[in-house]
C-alpha positions in Angstrom: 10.6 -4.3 4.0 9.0 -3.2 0.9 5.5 -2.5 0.1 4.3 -1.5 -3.6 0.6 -0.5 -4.2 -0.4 -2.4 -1.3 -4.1 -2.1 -0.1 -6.4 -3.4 2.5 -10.2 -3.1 2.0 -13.0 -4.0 4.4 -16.0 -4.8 2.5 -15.7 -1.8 0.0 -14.2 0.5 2.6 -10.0 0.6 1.6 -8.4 0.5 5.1 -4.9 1.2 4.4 -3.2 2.3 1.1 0.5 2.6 0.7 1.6 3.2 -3.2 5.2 2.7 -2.1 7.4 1.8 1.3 11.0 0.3 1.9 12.5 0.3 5.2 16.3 -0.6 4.8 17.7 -3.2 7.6 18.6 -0.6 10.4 16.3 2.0 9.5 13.0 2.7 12.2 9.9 3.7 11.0 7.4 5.8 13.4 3.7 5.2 12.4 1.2 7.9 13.7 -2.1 9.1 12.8 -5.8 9.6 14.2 -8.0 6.8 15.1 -9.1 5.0 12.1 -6.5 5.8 10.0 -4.8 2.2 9.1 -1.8 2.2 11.5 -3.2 -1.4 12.9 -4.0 -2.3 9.5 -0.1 -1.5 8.4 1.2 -3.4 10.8 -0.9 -6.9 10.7 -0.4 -6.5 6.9 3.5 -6.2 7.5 3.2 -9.2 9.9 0.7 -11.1 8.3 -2.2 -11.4 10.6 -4.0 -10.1 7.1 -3.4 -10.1 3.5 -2.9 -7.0 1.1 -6.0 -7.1 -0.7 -4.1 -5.1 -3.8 -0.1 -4.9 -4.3 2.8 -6.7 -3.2 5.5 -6.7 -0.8 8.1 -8.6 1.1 9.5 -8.1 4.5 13.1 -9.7 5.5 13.3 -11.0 1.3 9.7 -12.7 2.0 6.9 -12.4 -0.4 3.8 -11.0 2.1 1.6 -13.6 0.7 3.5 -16.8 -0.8 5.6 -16.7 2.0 4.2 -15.9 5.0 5.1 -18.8 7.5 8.8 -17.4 6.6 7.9 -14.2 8.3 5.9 -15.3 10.9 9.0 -17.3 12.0 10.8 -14.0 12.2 8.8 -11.7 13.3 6.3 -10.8 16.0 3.5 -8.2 16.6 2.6 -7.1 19.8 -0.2 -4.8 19.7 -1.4 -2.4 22.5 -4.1 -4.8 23.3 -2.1 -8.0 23.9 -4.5 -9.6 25.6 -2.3 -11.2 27.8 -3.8 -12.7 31.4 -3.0 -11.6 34.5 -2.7 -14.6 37.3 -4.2 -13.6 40.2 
């Protein structure tokens, strides 16, 4: 995965700004921070529940934004809310 310059802004609020990131094949990245500090953001930009709204990027040799049903078909993101219902 590689990010370059990539930004996410909410109305005029930037969410989530990362001037550069590659993560080799192998290598694990740990993402931790306050509340309201972008970690969610990160992570639906990287598997493209959003779009960077500055920069570029790729994950697996995808392009985050030309090519995004070629991630989604590789990737998943399960967030701490997975809204998932219980049967009863």
């Amino acid at each position: 995965m590689r990010l370059s310059g990539v930004t996410r802004v909410f109305g005029v609020v930037p969410a989530w700004f990362a001037p550069d990131l590659a993560i080799e094949r192998g290598e694990m990245l740990l993402v931790r921070g306050p509340n309201g500090a972008g970690k969610t953001t990160l992570l639906r930009v990287i598997a493209t529940a959003v779009s960077p709204t500055y920069g570029s990027g790729s994950v697996l040799g995808y392009d985050l934004v030309r090519e995004r049903d070629q991630i989604r078909r590789r990737t998943e993101l399960l967030g701490h809310r997975t809204r998932l219902l219980r049967g009863t």
